[in-house]
Structures are given as structure tokens and as C-alpha cells.
N, C-alpha and C positions, 0 to 999 in steps of 0.2 A: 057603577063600576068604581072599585077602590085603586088608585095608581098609587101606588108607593116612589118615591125618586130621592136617590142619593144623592143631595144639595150638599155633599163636604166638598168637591171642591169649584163648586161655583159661591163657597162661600169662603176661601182664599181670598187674603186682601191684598197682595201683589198678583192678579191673574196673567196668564197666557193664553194664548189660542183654546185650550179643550177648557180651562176653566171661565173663560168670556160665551164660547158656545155653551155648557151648564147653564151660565147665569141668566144671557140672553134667552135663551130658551124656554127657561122656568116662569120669567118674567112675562114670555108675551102668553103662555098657557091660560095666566092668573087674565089675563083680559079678553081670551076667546073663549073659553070653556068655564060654563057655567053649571053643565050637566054634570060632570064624574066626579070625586072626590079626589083629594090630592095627599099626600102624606110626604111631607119636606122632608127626609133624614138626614141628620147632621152631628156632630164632635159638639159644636158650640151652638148658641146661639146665635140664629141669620142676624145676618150684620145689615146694613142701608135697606135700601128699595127690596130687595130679597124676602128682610121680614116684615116687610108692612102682605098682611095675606085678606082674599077675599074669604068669604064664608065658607066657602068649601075647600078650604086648603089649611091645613095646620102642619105647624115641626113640631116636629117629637127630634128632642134631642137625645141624645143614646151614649150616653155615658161609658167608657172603657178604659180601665188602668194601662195600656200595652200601648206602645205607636202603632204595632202593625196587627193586622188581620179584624182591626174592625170589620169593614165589609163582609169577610169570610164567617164570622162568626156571631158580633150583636146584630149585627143589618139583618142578616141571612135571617137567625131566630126572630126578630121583630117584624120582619113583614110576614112571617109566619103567623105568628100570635094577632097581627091587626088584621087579620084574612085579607091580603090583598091579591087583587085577581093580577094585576104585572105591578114587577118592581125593574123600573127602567133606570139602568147603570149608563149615565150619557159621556162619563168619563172613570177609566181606571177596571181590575178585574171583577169579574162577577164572581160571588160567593160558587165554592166550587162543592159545597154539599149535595147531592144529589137529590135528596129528601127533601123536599119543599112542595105548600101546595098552591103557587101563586106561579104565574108563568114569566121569562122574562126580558127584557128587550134591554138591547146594549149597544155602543155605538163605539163601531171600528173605526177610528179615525183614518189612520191608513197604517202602511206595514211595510216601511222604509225600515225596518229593521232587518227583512228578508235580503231588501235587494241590497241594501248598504250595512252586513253586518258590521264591518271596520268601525265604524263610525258610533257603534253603543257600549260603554262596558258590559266585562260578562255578565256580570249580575241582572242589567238591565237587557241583558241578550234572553236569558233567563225566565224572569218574569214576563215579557214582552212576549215569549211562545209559549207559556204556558195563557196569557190573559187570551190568546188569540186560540190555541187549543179548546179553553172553555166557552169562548164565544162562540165559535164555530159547531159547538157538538150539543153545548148548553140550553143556549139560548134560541128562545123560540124565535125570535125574531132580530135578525139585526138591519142597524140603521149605520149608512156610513153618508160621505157629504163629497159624493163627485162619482160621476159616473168610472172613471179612471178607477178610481180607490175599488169602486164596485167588482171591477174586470181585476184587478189585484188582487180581490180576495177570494176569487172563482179560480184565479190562475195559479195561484199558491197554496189553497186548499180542498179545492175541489168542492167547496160548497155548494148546495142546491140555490141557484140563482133565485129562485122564486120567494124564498126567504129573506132575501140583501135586499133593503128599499133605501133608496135616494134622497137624503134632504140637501140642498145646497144650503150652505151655511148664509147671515146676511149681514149687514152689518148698522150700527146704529146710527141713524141720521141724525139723532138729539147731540151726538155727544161728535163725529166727524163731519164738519161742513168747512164751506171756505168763511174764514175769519178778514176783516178788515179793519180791525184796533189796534192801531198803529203805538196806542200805550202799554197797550199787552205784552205787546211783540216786542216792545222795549224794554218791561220789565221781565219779560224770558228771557231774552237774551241777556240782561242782567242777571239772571238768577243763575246761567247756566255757563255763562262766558261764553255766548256763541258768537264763530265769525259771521263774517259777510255774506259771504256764498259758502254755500255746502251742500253736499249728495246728503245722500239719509240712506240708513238699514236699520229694520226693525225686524226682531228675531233672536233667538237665542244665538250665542257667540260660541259654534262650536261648528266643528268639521263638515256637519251634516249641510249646514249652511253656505258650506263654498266659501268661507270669509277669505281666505287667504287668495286666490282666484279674483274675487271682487276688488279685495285692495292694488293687486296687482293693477286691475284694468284702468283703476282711479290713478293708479301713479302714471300710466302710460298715458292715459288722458290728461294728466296733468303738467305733462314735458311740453303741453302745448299752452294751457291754461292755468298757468303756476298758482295765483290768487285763491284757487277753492281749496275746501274741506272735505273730508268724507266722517262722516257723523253714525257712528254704532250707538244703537237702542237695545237693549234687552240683558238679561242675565246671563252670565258666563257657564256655558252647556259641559259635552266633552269633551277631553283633551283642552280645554282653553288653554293652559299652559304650555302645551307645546305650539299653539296656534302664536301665541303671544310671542316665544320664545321665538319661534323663526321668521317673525315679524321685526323683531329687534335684532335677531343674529345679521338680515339679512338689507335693514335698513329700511324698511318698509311701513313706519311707524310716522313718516313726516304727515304731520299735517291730517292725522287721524285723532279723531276726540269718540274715547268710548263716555259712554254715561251711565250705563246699568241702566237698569228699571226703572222708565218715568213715569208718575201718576197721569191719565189719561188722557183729563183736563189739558195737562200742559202740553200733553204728547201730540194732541192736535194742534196746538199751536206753535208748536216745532213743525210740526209738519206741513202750515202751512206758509212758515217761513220757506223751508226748504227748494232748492232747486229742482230736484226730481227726486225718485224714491228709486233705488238700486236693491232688486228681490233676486239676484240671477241662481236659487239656492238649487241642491243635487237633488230634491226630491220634496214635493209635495201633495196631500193630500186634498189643496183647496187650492190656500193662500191668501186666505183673509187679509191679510194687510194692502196686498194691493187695491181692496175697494175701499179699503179706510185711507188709503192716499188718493186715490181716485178722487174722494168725496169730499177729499179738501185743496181737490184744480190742481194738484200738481201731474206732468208726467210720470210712466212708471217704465220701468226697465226689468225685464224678468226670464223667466227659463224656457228656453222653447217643449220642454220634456215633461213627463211627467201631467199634471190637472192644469197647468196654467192657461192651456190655449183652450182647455173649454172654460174655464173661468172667464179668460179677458180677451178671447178670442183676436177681434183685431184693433184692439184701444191700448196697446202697448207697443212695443220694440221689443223683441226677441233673440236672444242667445243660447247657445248652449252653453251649460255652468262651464264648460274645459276651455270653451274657444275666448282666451283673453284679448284677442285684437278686437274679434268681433264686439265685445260689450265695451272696450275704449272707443269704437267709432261709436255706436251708437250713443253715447254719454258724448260724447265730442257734435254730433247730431243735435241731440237737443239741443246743448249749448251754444252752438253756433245758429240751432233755429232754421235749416236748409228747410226751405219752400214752407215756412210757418208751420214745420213738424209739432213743434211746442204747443199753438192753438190746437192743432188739430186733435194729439194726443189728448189733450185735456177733455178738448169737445167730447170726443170720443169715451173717456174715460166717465164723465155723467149721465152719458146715453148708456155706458152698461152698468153702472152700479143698480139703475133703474131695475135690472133683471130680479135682484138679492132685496129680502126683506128678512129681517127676524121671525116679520108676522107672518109672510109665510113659509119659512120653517117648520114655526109650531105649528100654524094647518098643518103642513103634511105630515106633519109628529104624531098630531092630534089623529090624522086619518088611519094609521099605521096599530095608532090606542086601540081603536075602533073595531079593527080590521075582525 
């Protein structure tokens, strides 16, 4: 069997969530699957670990003057011309030509656009229903990563259930563990100016995320524990400027350090500086970050709504993103450590990660190929 897979953006070199699933993904195929061929597509040439390929996997890079409608239009014609029997889109819209003789499998991450239009530009309001229109009518096969996301896309579109299969996303143990280099952690913190203590959010900095709600709850918790930080990770999403703006109108900036986008290396070793990891966001699909906190011993703190309580079931503290008291006690919890909450969180937090592999991912990706 020939699989065709659009690797442009697990070949992003600042990645996020849907481009670490691409890459992770691709990567453990090349080490289970020996039988079916593989066809990389991509803009550039694969960059690190990506393009080192076994025997039966090769990129074809595909060349296009335009930013947009690659996918739509050279993808689409080239997996045509390389006959491939599925070309699997793990992230972004599938080619919406109708004329194709390859069949094709795609992955709804989720559809937080439905239930929280406010929170997308139009544009992106847009796109967003048209990429979930062709998924759903398209494609033969879709793949999303939570049983949650599954029930969203049956609820919202009336999909034939039998079609939507389940991979839970995993996360990498090579690159998230607990560190103990006490020179590391000197020279990150030199590198980054970090204080003492500090919370941690890893996440794009926009509405969807609840930021404004999360800092509140750090400032309420901090009327008690004045010494900490609350530390933002990730790239500035939508609306940040207004997030910003009434974050400063309204004073709310003490003692907050954004960073932008860390290289990953270092990102675990911020994180396992870190006090706890603060996720309490409006809406998710998984929530991958909380096993990459998990997996480097810190407590985590997150949303009771939404994929997270089957994700981390009972290895977290739980709020609702509105309820601001609720997530200043629990931060006030850890940190005071009532009845060794802190050990336990942790304990608890390595007994589930255990559930999540990459490797098996791509099994169930691989069985899905197969189907």
C-alpha cells in the first residue's frame, strides 16, 4: 500500500500542538511499519530526525510559487500521479477537489471554533468550517485524539460515528523527564532571567486559553504568597492585544513574565524548574501539555470541562476556566502542600502519563492505514 502524508507542517521549526502530533507521529510510523510505503510531502526539505528516512519512505518535495493552496492543488495532483491508495492530512484542510483516485484520512483535532466562535477571526471562522465541511463529507476516514472531540464532531455534524476513530495523542519521554542539573537550571535561568518561584502556562496567548481568568487567579493567590511568578510560554494567538491591553489597563501585569516560543530542550527545563503548571484553558481537544508537565514531576492544575478529565482523570486539581476562587485555592493548595497534595499530585501525574505513547499512536494510526 502506497500512504501519501503531508509532512509541511510537522516540518515547522517553531512547532505547536498539531505540528509536534504531525512530526511525532511520522517519526514513530518510520519505526513500526516496515510493510507499506510512505511518501513524505512537503514545501522544503525535512529538516532534523524527520529526514533521516528508512527504505520505504521517501519526500518528494513539491515545489509552488503561491503561499496558499498548495495542499488544494500540487498535493492533491501529486498523490494522484504517485497512485497512492490514502493520503493522510494529520493536520490543516484536505485538498477539496473531488476527482482523486486515492482515498483519504484526516485528523479533526477538535472544533472549539463551533462552541467558542468569539474567540476565532473571521477569516479563520471561515476556513475552520469550510476544513471541517470537507472532512466530514470528504474524507473517508477521519482520525481525532479524545473520545470528547469524537462526541463533538457526531454533535455538530451529524457524522456516521463508525467512520471517527480515536487516537490519543502521547508524548515524548526522550525529550520531557525530570531533570536534576543543577548547572542547567542555572544557566536557564540565566539565559531567561527567571525568578525563584513561578507557576508556568504553556499555550498560545489568546482568549481561547482563558489567560486573562488564569492571571486573575495567580494575582488572588498571590495576595497571600506575594514572592511567586506566573511565567507564559507560547506565541501571541487572537485578540492578544486586547488581552494585553486589559491586563495593563487594569494592573494585572505585576509579576507576570511572557516569553514567547521556547525551543523545547529548554522548555523542559523551565519546566522542571517550575512550581506547577496552571492549564485551566476554555476548551480542549486533548491537552497535551499536561503530560509534558506531568513527565517532568511537577503538579498540574486544569479545566474540569471539556477532554481534560479523561485525559488526567484523577492526577490533577480541577476548575472551571470562570470559577477564579476556585483555581486561586487550588494554586494556594499546592503551594501550601495540605496533606502532601503536591507528592501525591506528582505520584499520580507518572502513573498517568504511563497511559500515552507516541508508539502507540501510530499503532492505532497504523491499524486505521490498514482498516
Amino acid at each position: 500500500m502506497i500512504i501519501g502524508i503531508d509532512a509541511s507542517r510537522a516540518n515547522i521549526k517553531q512547532k505547536t500542538g498539531v505540528e509536534w502530533y504531525s512530526y511525532n507521529l511520522i517519526n514513530e510510523l518510520k519505526k513500526i511499519d516496515q510493510s507499506n510505503h510512505y511518501i513524505l510531502y512537503s514545501r522544503d526539505k525535512l529538516l532534523d530526525e524527520l529526514g533521516i528516512l528508512p527504505n520505504n519512505f521517501e519526500n518528494k518535495i513539491l515545489e509552488w510559487p503561491f503561499q496558499k493552496m498548495w495542499t488544494q492543488i500540487r498535493l492533491w495532483h501529486n498523490a494522484n500521479i504517485d497512485k497512492n491508495d490514502y493520503l493522510f492530512i494529520p493536520a490543516g484542510i484536505i485538498p477539496a477537489i473531488p476527482i482523486k483516485k486515492y482515498k483519504i484520512i484526516t485528523t479533526i483535532h477538535d472544533i472549539a471554533f463551533l462552541e467558542y466562535p468569539q474567540y476565532f477571526s473571521k477569516k479563520e471562522l471561515i476556513l475552520q468550517k469550510i476544513g471541517l465541511k470537507l472532512a466530514t463529507t470528504q474524507a473517508d476516514k477521519i482520525i481525532t485524539i479524545s473520545n470528547f472531540s469524537k462526541q463533538e464532531i457526531i454533535k455538530y455534524t451529524n457524522s456516521n460515528p463508525d467512520k471517527i476513530f480515536v487516537t490519543h495523542l502521547g508524548y515524548n519521554n526522550q525529550k520531557f523527564f525530570v531533570e536534576k542539573n543543577e548547572e542547567k537550571f542555572k544557566n536557564i535561568k540565566e539565559k531567561y532571567n527567571l525568578p525563584d518561584k513561578f507557576i508556568i502556562y504553556i499555550g498560545r496567548i489568546e482568549e481561547k486559553k482563558n489567560i486573562i481568568n488564569q492571571i486573575k487567579a495567580f494575582q488572588k493567590f498571590r495576595a497571600i504568597h506575594n514572592d511567586y511568578y506566573f511565567i507564559l510560554i507560547g506565541h501571541k494567538g487572537y485578540n492578544y492585544d486586547m488581552i494585553k491591553k486589559y491586563l495593563l489597563d487594569n494592573g494585572l501585569y505585576q509579576n507576570i513574565i511572557e516569553l514567547g516560543w521556547v525551543e523545547e530542550n529548554d522548555l523542559t527545563t523551565i519546566l522542571n524548574m517550575a512550581i506547577l503548571f496552571m492549564y485551566v484553558t476554555n476548551y480542549e481537544g486533548f491537552g497535551l501539555p499536561i503530560l509534558e508537565a506531568q513527565a517532568c514531576g511537577i503538579p498540574v492544575i486544569t479545566s474540569e470541562n471539556t477532554s481534560q478529565k479523561e485525559i488526567a482523570e484523577d492526577s490533577v486539581l480541577y476548575s472551571m476556566p470562570s470559577d477564579i476562587d476556585k483555581m486561586a485555592e487550588n494554586i494556594l493548595e499546592i503551594i501550601d502542600n495540605k496533606n502532601n497534595i503536591k507528592e501525591k499530585l506528582i505520584e499520580k501525574g507518572f502513573n498517568n502519563i504511563k497511559k500515552f505513547s507516541w508508539k502507540e499512536c501510530a499503532e492505532k494510526t497504523l491499524e486505521i492505514f490498514n482498516l
